[in-house]
Each structure stands twice: as structure tokens, then as C-alpha cells.
C-alpha positions as CSV (number, residue, x, y, z in Angstrom):
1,X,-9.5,-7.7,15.4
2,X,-7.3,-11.1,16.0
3,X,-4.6,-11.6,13.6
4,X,-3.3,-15.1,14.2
5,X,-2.2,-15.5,10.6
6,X,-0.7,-13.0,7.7
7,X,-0.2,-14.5,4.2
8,X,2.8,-12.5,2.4
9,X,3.0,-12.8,-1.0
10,X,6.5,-11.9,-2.3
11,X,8.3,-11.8,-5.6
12,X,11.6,-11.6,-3.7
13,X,12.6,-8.7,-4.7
14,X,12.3,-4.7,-3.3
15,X,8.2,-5.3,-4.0
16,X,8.2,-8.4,-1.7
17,X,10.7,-7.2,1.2
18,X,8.7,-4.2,1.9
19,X,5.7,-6.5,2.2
20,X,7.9,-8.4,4.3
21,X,9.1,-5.7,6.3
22,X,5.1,-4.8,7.1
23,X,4.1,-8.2,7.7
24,X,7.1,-8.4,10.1
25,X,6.1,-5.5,12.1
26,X,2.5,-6.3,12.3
27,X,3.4,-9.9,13.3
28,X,5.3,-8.7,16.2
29,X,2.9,-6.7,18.1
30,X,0.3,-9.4,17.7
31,X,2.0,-12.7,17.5
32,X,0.6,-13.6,14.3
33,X,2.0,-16.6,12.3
34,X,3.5,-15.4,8.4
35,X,2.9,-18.1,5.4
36,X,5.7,-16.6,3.1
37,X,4.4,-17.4,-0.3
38,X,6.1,-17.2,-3.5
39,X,4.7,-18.1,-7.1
40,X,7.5,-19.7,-9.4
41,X,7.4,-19.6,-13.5
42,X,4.9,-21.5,-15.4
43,X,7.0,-24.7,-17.2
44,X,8.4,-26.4,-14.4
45,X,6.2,-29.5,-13.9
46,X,5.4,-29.0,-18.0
47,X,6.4,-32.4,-19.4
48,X,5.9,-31.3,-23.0
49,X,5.3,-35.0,-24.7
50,X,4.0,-33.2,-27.7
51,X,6.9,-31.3,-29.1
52,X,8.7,-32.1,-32.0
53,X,11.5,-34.0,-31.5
54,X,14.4,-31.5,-32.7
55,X,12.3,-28.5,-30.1
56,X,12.8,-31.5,-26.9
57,X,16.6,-30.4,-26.4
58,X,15.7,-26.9,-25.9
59,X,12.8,-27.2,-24.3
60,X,14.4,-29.7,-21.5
61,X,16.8,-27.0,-21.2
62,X,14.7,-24.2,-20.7
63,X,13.4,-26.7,-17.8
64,X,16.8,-27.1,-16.2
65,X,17.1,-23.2,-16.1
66,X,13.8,-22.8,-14.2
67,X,14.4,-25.3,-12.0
68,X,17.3,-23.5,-11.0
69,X,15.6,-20.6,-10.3
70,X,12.9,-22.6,-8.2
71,X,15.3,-24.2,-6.4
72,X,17.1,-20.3,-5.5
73,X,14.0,-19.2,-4.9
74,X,13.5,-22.0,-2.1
75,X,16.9,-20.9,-0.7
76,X,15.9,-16.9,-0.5
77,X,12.5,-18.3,1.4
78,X,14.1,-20.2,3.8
79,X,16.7,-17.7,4.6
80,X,13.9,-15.5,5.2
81,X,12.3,-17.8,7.6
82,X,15.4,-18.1,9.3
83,X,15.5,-14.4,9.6
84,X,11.8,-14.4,10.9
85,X,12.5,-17.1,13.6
86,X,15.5,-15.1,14.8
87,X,13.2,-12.3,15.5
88,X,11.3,-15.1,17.4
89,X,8.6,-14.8,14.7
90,X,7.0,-18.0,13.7
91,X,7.4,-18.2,9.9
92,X,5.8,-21.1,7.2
93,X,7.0,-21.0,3.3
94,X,5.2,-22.0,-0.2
95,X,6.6,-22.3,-3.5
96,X,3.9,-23.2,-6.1
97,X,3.6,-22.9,-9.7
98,X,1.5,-20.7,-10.7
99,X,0.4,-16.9,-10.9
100,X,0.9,-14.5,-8.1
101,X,-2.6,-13.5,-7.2
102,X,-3.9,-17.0,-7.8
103,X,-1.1,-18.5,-5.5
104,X,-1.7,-16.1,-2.8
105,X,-5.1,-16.4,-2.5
106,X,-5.5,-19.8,-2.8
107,X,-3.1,-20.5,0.6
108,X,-5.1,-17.2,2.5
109,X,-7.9,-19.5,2.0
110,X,-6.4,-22.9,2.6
111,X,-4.7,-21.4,6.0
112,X,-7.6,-19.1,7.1
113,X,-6.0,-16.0,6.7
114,X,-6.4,-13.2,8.7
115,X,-4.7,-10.4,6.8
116,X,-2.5,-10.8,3.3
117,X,0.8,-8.7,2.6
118,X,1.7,-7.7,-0.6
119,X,4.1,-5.2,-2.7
120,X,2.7,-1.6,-3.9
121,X,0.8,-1.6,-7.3
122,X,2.5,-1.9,-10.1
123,X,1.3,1.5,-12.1
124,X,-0.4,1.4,-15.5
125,X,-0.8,3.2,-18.0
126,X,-1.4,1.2,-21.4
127,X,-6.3,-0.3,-21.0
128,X,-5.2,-3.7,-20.9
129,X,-2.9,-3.5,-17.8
130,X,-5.8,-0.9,-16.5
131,X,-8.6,-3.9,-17.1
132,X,-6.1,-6.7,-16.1
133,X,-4.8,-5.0,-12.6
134,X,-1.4,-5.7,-10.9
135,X,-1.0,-8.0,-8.5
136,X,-1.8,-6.1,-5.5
137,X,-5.1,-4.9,-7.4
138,X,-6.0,-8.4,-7.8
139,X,-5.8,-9.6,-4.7
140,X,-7.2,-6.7,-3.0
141,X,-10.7,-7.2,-5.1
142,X,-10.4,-10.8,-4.3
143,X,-9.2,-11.5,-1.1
144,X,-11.1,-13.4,1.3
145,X,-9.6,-10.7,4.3
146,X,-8.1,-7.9,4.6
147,X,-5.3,-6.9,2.8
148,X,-2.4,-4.6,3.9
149,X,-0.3,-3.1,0.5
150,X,2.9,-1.3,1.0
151,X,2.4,1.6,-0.2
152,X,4.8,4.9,0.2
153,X,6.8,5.4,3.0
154,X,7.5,2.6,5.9
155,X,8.5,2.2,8.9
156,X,11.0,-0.2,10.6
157,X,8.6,-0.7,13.2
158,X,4.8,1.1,13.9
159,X,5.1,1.5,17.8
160,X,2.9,5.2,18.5
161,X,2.5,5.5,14.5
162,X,-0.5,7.1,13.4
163,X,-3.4,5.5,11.6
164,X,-5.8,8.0,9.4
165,X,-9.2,5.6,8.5
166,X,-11.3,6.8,5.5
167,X,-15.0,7.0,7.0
168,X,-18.4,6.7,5.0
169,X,-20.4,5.2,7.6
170,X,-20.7,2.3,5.4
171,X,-20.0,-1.4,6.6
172,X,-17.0,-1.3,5.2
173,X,-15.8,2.1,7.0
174,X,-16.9,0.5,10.1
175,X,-14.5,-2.3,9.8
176,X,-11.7,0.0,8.9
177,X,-12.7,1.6,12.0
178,X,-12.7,-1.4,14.4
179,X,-9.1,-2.4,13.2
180,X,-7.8,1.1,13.6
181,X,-8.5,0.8,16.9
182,X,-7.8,-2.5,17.5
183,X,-4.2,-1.8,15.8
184,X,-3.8,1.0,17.5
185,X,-4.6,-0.8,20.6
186,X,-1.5,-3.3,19.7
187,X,1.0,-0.5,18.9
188,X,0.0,2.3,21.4
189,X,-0.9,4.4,18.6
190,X,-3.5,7.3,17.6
191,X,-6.3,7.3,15.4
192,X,-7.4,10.4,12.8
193,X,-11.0,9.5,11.2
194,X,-11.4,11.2,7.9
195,X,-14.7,11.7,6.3
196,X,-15.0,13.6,2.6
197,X,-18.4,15.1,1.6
198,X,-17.9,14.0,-2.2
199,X,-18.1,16.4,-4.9
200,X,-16.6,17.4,-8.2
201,X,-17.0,21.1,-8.2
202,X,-14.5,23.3,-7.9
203,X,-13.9,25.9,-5.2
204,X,-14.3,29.1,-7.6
205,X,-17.5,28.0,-9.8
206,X,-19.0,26.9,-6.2
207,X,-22.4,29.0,-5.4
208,X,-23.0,30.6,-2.5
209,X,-25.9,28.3,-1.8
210,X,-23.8,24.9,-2.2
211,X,-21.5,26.2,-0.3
212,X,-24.0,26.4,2.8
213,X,-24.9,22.7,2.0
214,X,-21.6,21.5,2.4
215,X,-21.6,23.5,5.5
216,X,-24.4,21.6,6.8
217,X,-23.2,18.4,5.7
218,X,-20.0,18.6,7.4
219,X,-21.6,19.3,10.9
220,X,-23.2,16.6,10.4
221,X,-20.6,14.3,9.8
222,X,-18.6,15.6,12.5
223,X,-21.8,15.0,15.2
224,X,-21.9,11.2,13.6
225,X,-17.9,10.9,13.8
226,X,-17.7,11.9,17.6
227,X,-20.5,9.2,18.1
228,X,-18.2,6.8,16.3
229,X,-15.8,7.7,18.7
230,X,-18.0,6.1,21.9
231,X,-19.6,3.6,20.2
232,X,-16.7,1.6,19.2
233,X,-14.7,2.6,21.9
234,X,-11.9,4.6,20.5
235,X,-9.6,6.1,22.9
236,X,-10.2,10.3,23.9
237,X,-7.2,11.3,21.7
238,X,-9.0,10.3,18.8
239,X,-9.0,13.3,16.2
240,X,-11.8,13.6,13.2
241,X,-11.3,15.8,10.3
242,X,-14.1,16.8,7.7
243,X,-12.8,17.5,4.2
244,X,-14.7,18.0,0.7
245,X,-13.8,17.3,-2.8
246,X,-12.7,13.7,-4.3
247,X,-12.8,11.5,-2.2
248,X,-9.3,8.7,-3.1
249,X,-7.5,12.8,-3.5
250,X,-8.7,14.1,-0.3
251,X,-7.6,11.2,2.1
252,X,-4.3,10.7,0.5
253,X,-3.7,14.8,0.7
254,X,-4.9,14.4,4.7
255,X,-3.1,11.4,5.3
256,X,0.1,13.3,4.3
257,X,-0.9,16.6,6.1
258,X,-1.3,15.0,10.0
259,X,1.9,13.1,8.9
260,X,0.1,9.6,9.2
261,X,1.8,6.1,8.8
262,X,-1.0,4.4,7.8
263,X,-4.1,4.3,5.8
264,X,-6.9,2.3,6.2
265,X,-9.9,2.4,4.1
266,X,-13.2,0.4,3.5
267,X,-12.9,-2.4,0.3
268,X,-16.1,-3.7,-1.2
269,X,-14.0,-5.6,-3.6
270,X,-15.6,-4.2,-6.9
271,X,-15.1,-5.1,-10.5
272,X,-11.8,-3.9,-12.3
273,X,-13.6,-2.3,-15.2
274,X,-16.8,-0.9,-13.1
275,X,-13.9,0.7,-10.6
276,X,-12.1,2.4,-13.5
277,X,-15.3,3.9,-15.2
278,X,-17.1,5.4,-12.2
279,X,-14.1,5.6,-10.1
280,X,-12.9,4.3,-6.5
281,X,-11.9,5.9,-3.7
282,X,-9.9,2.7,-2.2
283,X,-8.1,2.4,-6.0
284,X,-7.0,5.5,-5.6
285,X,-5.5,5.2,-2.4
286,X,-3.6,2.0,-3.7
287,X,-2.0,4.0,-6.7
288,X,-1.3,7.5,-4.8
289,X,-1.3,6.8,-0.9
290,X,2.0,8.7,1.1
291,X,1.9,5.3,3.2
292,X,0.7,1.6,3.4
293,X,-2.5,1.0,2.9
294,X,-4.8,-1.3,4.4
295,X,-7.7,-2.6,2.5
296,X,-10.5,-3.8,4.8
297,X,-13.3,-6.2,4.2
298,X,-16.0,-6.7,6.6
């Protein structure tokens, strides 16, 4: 997979370096070009010709503030591209008006982006921040690529790391497949493939009889993994590892027991509220992944 371009949306703050610090590192290896994007507060180009005349004072100073904090915000951008280019890392920025998710997706489209950055989810616990998402959950469902969330523990660089890939055999595990190996390809690394035979039953109310079904489902999956394995080319030191149970639980619990440094998983970008009633394995792995996660889309 060619990454020529990586759209990192920042709030420049600890969300937004780490971001930065992964877009960095996969920009190195590959020679990828970053669009730094950042969205400003809502108000700035506001006129507001329809307030009363005694609200104008306060509301032209409550415009002077936030075009202070635009213009600072244009100042921590380009010090970051200055940073980038130091590194010898070609670097664009954006400042726009608008909401984060919006603003980032709306430049990985206008640039053609190959990958998007962003900071870990924000958690949440109250329905209406469920239903409405965070950031990260936003762009993930709606991003026109792939999208790489800095999740957990990083690195200051990925050279050898390890990449466990979530496998269903779908089109989407495919993909996360093909840029495993084509990542791993960049950084010298190692691929795990994981594959969970889904269920919800729990090891002592299991029968005897499921038990033997899981058996044969595993063997299975393990003859399909190793075909994987040759038909897209992974290299011979490519490990597979059959687990059962939930699926989001088991590949964060694996990623963390092989000592992995990345995750990547299929997306297929479904709703917010259908994800949250009948579950998702790639939500999960957003919220509770050890390490960056990397969202794939076909």
C-alpha cells in the first residue's frame, strides 16, 4: 500500500502530538507528505449584524480573543512544520473554522489522502456522547481511507515493531492484511494474524459438544490463515494465532500478550447507534487497544 499523503488532525495539545508523533514515524519510512490540520472555534469570521446594539461591544470582544487564539494556533502549526522539515519531512498546514471531524475530512478528501492521523478517543460515558462519538470515532466511520488512532502505548519510531492484524476473512481483513505486510515491508517488521471464533459463552457453562465445534472451527481457520500467508505474500516469520470468545476483547488481550505495537483491524465504517447496539469489534479496539490502532477500509 503507497502512502504518499497522511492528513493529521490535531487539537495541539497531548491528543494531537501523539498523532503527530505516529504520523511522523509513518512518514519517514515511506516518504509520505503530512497536511497538519487544525479546526479553530466557531465565531471568528461571525460578523454578527444582528445583535443588539449594547451586546456589539462584547461580542467584538469575544472576537478579538478568538482571533488571538487563531492566530497562536497558526504559530504552534508552523513551528511544527518547521520541526517536520528539520527531520527532512515535507509538511503542509490548515487552519479552518469549523468542527474537527468535518475539517479533517473535508482536506483528506480535497488532498487525496492516503491515511488520516488522529488522537485516541475521547471515552464516554453519558448516551448522547455514546450516539454523538468523539472525534476519532467520527472520522473513523467516515473517512474516505484509512485511519491510524493513537491509541495506548507508542513508540518514538516503529523500525522491527510488531503488527498483530484482526482476521475475518472479510474484505476488510484482507486489506488490514495487505498493509501489514506492506508496513511491515517499510519498517522491517513482523506480522501476527489473529482470527477469533466469536461467541458469548463462557468457558464453565460450555458443553462438551461445543467445545468440539470450536475445535473444528479453529483448524479450520488456522489451514485458511497459513493460505493467507502465501497468497498475499507475507514473509515465513509470519505467526497466526486462533482465539475464541469476543471478538474487540480477544485481540486487544492478544495484542498485549505477543507484546505487539500495533493493531490493525478491518473498518466497514458502520452507523454510531447500530455499532453500539449489536456491538463492534473495531469500536472496541478504538476505546481498549494496548497500542495504536489502524482502522482499514478497502
Amino acid at each position: 500500500m503507497a502512502i504518499k499523503t497522511i492528513v493529521v488532525g490535531t487539537d495541539l495539545g497531548e491528543s494531537g502530538h501523539r498523532a503527530m508523533q505516529l504520523a511522523m514515524a509513518t512518514a519517514q519510512p515511506t516518504g509520505a507528505t503530512l497536511w497538519l490540520v487544525h479546526a479553530s472555534e466557531v465565531g471568528l469570521e461571525h460578523a454578527w449584524h444582528d445583535l443588539p446594539i449594547g451586546a456589539r461591544s462584547a461580542a467584538q470582544a469575544l472576537r478579538e480573543r478568538l482571533k488571538g487564539r487563531f492566530e497562536n494556533s497558526l504559530q504552534e502549526l508552523e513551528s511544527e512544520r518547521m520541526r517536520c522539515e528539520e527531520l527532512g519531512l515535507s509538511c503542509q498546514t490548515s487552519c479552518e473554522e469549523g468542527s474537527p471531524w468535518e475539517t479533517i475530512l473535508r482536506t483528506a478528501v480535497s488532498v487525496n489522502a492516503d491515511l488520516i492521523a488522529v488522537g485516541d478517543p475521547v471515552g464516554a460515558i453519558g448516551l448522547p456522547e455514546r450516539l454523538l462519538g468523539s472525534t476519532a470515532d467520527r472520522v473513523v466511520r467516515q473517512a474516505p481511507c484509512s485511519v491510524l488512532v493513537s491509541c495506548g502505548r507508542l513508540r518514538k519510531d516503529y523500525a522491527e515493531a510488531r503488527i498483530a492484524v484482526g482476521v475475518d476473512f472479510s474484505v476488510h481483513g484482507i486489506e488490514a492484511v495487505r498493509w501489514a505486510r506492506d508496513v511491515a515491508h517499510a519498517i522491517d517488521g513482523q506480522v501476527s494474524l489473529l482470527y477469533v471464533v466469536p461467541h458469548p459463552i463462557i468457558e464453565s457453562m460450555m458443553s462438551r459438544e461445543w467445545t468440539s465445534v470450536l475445535e473444528g472451527l479453529a483448524s479450520m481457520a488456522r489451514s485458511r490463515l497459513d493460505q493467507l500467508i502465501l497468497s498475499e505474500g507475507l514473509k515465513s516469520n509470519t505467526t497466526v494465532q486462533v482465539l475464541d470468545g469476543p471478538i474487540g476483547k480477544m485481540l486487544c488481550n492478544a495484542t498485549a500478550a505477543i507484546n505487539a505495537d500495533l493493531l490493525f483491524v478491518g473498518c466497514r465504517g458502520q452507523g454510531r447507534l447500530r455499532g453500539m447496539m449489536l456491538g463492534s469489534a473495531s469500536q472496541y479496539c478504538l476505546r481498549y487497544s494496548p497500542v495504536p490502532v489502524l482502522a482499514v477500509r478497502p
